[in-house]
C-alpha positions as CSV (number, residue, x, y, z in Angstrom):
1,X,-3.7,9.9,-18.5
2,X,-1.7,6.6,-19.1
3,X,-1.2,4.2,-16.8
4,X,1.9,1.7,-17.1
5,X,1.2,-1.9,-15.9
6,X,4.1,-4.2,-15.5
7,X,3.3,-8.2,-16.0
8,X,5.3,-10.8,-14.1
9,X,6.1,-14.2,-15.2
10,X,5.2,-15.6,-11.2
11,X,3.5,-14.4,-8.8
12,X,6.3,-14.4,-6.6
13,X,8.2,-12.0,-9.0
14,X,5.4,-9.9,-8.9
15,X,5.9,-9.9,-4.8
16,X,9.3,-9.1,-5.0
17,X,8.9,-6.3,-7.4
18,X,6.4,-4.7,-5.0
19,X,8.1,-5.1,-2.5
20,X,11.2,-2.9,-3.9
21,X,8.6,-0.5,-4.6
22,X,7.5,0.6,-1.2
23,X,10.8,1.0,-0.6
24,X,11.3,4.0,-2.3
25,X,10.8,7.1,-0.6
26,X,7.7,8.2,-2.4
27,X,5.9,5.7,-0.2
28,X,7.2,6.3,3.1
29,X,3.9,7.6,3.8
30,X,1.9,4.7,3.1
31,X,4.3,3.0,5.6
32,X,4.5,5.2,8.1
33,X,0.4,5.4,8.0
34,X,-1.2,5.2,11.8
35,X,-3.8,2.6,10.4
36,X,-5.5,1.0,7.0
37,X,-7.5,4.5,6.0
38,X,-4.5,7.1,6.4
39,X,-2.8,4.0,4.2
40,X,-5.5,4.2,1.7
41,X,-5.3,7.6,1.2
42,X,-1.7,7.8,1.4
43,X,-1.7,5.5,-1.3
44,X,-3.6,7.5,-3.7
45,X,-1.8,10.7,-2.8
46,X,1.6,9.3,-3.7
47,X,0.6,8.5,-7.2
48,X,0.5,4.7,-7.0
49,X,-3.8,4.3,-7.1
50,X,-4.8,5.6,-10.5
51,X,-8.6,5.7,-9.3
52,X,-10.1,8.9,-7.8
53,X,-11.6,6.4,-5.6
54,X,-8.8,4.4,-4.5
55,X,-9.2,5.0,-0.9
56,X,-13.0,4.4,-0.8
57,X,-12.4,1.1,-2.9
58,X,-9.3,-0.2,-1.1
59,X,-11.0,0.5,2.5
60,X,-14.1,-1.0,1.1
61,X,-12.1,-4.3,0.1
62,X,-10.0,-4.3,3.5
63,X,-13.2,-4.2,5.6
64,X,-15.4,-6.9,4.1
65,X,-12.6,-8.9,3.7
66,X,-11.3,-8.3,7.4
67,X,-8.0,-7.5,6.3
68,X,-7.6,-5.1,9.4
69,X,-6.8,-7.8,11.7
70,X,-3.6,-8.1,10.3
71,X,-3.0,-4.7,11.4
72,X,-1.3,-6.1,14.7
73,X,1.2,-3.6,15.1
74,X,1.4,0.3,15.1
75,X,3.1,1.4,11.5
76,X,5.3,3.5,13.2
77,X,6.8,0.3,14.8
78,X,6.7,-1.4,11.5
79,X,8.9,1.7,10.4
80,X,11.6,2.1,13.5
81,X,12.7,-1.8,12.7
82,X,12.6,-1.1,8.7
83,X,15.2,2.1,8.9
């Protein structure tokens, strides 16, 4: 399989970019995800992790990091304001 990487001048381009990415349909479910594992798994299913152990690594990196606690609202919220 091979993957296609796209490299950005800035960060912030590389921000921007991703963020037109989860807009497209394809990833509703990553959005729409009750919390951080569904997500990580959702991600993988939708073809955007290229690692068979995508959702192991990402929840992995999202709990010793503590990203969970920006997890302040329900996605299904974050979705009814974003349609």
């Amino acid at each position: 399989m091979e993957c296609r990487f796209r490299k950005y001048d800035t960060i912030e381009d590389s921000i921007l970019d991703h963020g037109k990415l989860l807009n497209f349909s394809r990833y509703k479910s990553v959005i729409t995800s009750k919390d951080y594992k569904e997500a990580s798994q959702n991600v993988y299913n939708s073809g955007y992790g290229t690692d068979y152990e995508c959702r192991e690594n990402l929840i992995a990196i999202i709990e010793r990091n503590k990203l969970y606690v920006y997890d302040c609202a329900p996605r299904s919220e974050i979705a009814k304001n974003t349609e």
